[in-house]
N, C-alpha and C positions, 0 to 999 in steps of 0.2 A: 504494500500500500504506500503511496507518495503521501508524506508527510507536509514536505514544505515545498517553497519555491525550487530553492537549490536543488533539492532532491532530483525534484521535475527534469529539471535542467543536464543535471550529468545522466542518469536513468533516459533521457533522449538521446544525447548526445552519444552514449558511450554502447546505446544499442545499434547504434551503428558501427559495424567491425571496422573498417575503412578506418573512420575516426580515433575508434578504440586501441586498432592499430599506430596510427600517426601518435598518438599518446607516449605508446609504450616506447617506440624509436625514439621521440625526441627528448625520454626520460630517464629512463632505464641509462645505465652505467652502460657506455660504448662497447664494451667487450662482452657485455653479456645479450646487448643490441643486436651486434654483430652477428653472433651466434644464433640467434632464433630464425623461425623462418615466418615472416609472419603470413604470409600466405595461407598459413595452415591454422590462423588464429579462429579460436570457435565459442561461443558463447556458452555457459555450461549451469544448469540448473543451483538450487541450495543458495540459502544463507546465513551467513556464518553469524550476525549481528546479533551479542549477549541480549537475553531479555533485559526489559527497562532505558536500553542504549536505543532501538529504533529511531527515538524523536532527535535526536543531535547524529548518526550516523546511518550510510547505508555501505553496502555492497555487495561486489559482482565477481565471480569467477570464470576466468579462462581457460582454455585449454590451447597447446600449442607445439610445436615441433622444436627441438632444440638437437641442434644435430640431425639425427636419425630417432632421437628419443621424445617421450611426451615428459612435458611440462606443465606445471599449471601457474599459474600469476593471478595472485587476490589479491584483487585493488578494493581498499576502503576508500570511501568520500568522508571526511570529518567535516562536518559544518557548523559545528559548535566553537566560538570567540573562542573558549578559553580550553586550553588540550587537555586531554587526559594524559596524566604521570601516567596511569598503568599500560599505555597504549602497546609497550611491546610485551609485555604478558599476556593481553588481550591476545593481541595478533600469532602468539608459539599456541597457545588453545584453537586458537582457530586454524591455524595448521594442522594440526595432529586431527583434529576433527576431519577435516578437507580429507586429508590423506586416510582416514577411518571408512570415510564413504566412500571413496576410490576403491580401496580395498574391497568392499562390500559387493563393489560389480565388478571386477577383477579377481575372483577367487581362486583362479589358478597360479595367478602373478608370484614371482618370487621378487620381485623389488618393486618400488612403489615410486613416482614419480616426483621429483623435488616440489617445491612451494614457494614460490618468490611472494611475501607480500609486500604491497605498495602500499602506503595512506598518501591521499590527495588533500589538499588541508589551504583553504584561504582562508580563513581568516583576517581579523584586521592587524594585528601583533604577530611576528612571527614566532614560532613551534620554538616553549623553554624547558619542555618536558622530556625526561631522559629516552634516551635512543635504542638503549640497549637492554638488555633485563641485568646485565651486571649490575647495573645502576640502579636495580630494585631490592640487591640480594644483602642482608646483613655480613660485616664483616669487614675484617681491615684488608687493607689493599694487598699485603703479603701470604693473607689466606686464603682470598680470593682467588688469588694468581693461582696458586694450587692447584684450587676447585676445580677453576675455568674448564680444563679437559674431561672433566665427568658430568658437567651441569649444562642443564639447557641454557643457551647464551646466543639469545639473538637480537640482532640490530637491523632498527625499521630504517626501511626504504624508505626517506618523507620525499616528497615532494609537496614543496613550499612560497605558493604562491605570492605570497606578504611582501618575500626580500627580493623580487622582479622589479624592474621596471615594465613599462608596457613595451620599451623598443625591444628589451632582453628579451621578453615573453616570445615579443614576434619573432626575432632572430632565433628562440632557439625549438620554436616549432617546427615542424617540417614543412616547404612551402604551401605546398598544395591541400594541407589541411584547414582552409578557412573557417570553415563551422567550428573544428576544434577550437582554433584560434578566438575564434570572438568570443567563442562561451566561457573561456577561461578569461578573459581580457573583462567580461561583466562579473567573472566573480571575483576574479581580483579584488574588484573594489567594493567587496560586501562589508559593510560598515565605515566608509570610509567617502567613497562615493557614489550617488546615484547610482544604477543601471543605466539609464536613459542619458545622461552626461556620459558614463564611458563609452555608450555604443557611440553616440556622437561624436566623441572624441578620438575612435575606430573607424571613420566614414572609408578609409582607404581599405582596411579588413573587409569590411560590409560589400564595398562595391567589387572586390574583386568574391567574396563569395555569393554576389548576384550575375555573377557571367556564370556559375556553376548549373548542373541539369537540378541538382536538387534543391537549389537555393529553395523554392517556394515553401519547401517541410520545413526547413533548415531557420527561414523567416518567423515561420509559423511559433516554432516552440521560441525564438528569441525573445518576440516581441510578447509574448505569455508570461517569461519569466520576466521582463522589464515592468510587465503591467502590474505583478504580481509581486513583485520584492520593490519595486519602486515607490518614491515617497509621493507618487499620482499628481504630478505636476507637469506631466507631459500629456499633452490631448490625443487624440485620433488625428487631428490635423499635423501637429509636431512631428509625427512618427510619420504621416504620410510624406510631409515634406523632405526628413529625412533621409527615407528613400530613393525619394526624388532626386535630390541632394549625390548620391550616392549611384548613380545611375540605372536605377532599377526601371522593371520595367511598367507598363499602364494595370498588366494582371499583378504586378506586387504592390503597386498604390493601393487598387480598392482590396487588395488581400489584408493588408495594415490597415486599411483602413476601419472593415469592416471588423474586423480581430477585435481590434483596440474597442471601439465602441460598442461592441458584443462581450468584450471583458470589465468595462467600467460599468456598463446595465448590471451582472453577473456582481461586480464589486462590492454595489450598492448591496445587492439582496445578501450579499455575504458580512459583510459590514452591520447588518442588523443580525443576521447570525452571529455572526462573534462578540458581542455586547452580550447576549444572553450567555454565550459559551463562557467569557471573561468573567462573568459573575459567577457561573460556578466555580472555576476554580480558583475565584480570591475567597468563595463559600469556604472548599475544601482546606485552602492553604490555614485559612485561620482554627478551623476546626482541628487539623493536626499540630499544629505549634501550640494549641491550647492542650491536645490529649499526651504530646512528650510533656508539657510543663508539668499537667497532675503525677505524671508514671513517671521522667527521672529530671525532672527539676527542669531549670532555665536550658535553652536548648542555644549550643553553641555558635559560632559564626560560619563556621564549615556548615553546620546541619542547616541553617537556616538560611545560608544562598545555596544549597542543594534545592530547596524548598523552590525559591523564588525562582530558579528556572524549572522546574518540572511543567509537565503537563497535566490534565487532567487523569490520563489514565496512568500515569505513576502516582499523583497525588491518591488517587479512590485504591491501589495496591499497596502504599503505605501507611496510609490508615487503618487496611486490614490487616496491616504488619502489626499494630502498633501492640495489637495482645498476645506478641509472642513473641516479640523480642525482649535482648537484654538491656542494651540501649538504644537512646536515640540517633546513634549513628549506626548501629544495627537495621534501623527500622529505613535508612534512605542509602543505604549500602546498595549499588545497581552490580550483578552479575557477582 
């Protein structure tokens, strides 16, 4: 299920293999770029995403040739401002698991295919959470070193939108990936700037991914996730203009045109839905910070900006935590 805008947006984009591909070339560490074939990239059912994680994360698993051999590549989308420290714990569970369901339909296999994972992460601050799982494990550095060759120790792939400029971005995509390009170029600037200002600010992106055959889909989910994560200060005429602008053609004016103004109607009826939605859960948030106060006292500043980001369906599962845990950080513990 699509959560947010963002979600929307890579969940399009990256359902296209073409694109999916153009990602991994222009991300992925050279030699291990090198090595694959991405021709043989394929999209691959499951996901891996801890309960409670859904609403700030999604992702996608691949399947691929590397050499003569299969591989797989699990790319996370993080869309949450601030990282998770346990991100590379997350990510060795979510391997082993991956590689559990492989097994599962490969039951003759005597080896099992490696796991590259990826996280994709804009943010508006760049990624200050450790990389590696060493960085999670108790212990001085002398004993650690020890360990190292007996203990699971892996370090994430980020990919880190935040420390780009927009020329870098472009320079270090692949050319002929424009749709990748622009959709990474509007999320760059999630908290930071508009959508509608950076597609603007792309009109060279834009117009060369309107010479493409599939600009018109390609349009479609852009200008969705601008309407949609935008601060709505761009009209249906704005966007038709900037098309224009951009050299498109008379079928992608009234295509933006009609979007836009079939999404701002849509806005509207949603915009009264979420007022009723919002009041439930400032209902829920107050009800549980009142139910940890009665059971373990004042609830701490960790616990209570857990609180202030959740949604409603974590807020209604830690409330029904709340008569079985031990503490209050037990009861908003996710995964």
């Amino acid at each position: 299920m699509t959560r947010t805008p963002h979600d929307a947006l890579v969940k399009a984009v990256f359902s296209d293999l073409q694109q999916a591909g153009a990602f991994f070339r222009s991300f992925l560490p050279e030699r291990v770029a090198r090595s694959i074939d991405f021709s043989t990239l394929a999209a691959e059912s499951g996901t891996y995403v801890e309960e409670g994680l859904a609403e700030r994360r999604s992702d996608r698993v691949f399947s691929v040739r590397m050499g003569k051999r299969p591989m797989l590549l699990y790319l996370v989308f993080e869309h949450q401002s601030r990282p998770d420290r346990w991100m590379p714990h997350r990510l060795a569970w979510a391997t082993i698991r991956i590689q559990d369901d492989w097994r599962k339909n490969h039951t003759r296999a005597r080896r099992m295919p490696p796991v590259l994972p990826v996280v994709f992460y804009h943010g508006a601050r760049s990624w200050p959470g450790p990389l590696r799982e060493r960085d999670l494990l108790e212990g001085d550095e002398e004993s650690l070193a020890a360990l190292l060759p007996h203990v699971l120790d892996l370090e994430v792939l980020l990919v880190d939108l935040s420390g780009l400029s927009d020329a870098e971005l472009k320079a270090r995509v692949v050319v002929e990936a424009t749709y990748l390009t622009l959709a990474l170029l509007v999320l760059k600037g999630t908290g930071k700037t508009d959508p509608f200002d950076q597609l603007r600010a792309s009109v060279d992106v834009l117009s060369a991914l309107l010479r493409q055959p599939t600009a018109l889909r390609a349009l479609e989910t852009l200008i969705s996730y601008v309407s949609h994560a935008g601060a709505d200060k761009a009209s249906p005429s704005e966007m038709r203009a900037l098309v224009a602008s951009a050299g498109g053609s008379e079928e992608a004016e009234e295509l933006v045109m009609s979007l836009a103004e079939k999404l701002r109607r849509e806005g509207r009826q949603e915009g009264r839905q979420e007022g009723r939605q919002e009041g439930s859960e400032a209902e829920a948030r107050a009800t549980l910070i009142r139910l940890l106060g009665a059971r373990f006292g004042a609830a701490d500043d960790a616990v209570l900006a857990r609180i202030r980001e959740a949604g409603l369906e974590n807020l209604r599962a830690w409330l029904d935590r709340v008569i079985t845990a031990r503490s209050a950080a037990e009861v908003v513990e996710q995964g």
